[in-house]
Every structure is written in structure tokens, then in C-alpha cells.
N, C-alpha and C positions, 0 to 999 in steps of 0.2 A: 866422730867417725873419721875413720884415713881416708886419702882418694883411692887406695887399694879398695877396701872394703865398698866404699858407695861402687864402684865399678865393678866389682862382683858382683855385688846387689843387681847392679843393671841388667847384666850378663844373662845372671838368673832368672830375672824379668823375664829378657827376651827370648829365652831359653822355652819359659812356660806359655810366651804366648803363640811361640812360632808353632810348638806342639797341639797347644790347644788348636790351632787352626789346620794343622795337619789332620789331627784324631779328627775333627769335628768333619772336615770334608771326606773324610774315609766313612764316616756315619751314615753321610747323606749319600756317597755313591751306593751303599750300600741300600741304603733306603729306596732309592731310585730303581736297581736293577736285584730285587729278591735274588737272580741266582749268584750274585756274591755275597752271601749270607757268611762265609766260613769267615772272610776278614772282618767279623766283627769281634772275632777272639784279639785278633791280630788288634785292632782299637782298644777294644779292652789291657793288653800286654802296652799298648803302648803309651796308653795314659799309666797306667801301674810305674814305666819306665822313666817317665816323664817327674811323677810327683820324689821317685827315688832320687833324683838324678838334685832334681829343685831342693830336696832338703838337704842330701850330702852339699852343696853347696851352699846352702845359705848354713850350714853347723860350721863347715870351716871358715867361713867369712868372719861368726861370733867368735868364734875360738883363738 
């Protein structure tokens, strides 16, 4: 593997965990206070965005 690719890899990495930790605390805010119930489409959309985002990256890294 190149140092391009391991460093996209990385990217990627922190791409998915920064997200998961975003999505996850819009969860629990939501959790916490019922009347923001609608942002959990907005959680849903944003993990959706998130796994899109993590594969087109990791296909052109293979490619």
C-alpha cells in the first residue's frame, strides 16, 4: 500500500468516527428532551451521509 492510500484510509477513519460521535450525541439529545423528536430523521440522513461519504472514499483509495 502507498502513503497516499494508508492516509486516505486514515481520513476515512476519522471521517466515520467523527460522524458516529456527532449522529450518536444528536441521539441522546434527542433522547433527553422528546420535543426534538423531528431531528432524528436529520440522525437518520446523517448516518445515511456518512456511510455514502466512507465508501466513495475507501472505492477510490482501492481503485
Amino acid at each position: 500500500m502507498s502513503v497516499i492510500t494508508v492516509l486516505v484510509l486514515c481520513v476515512a477513519l476519522l471521517l466515520v468516527v467523527v460522524g458516529l460521535v456527532v449522529v450518536v450525541g444528536l441521539g441522546y439529545v434527542v433522547h433527553r428532551r422528546p420535543a426534538l423528536a423531528v431531528p432524528v430523521g436529520v440522525a437518520l440522513t446523517a448516518a445515511g451521509a456518512l456511510i455514502t461519504a466512507a465508501v466513495g472514499l475507501l472505492q477510490a483509495a482501492v481503485s
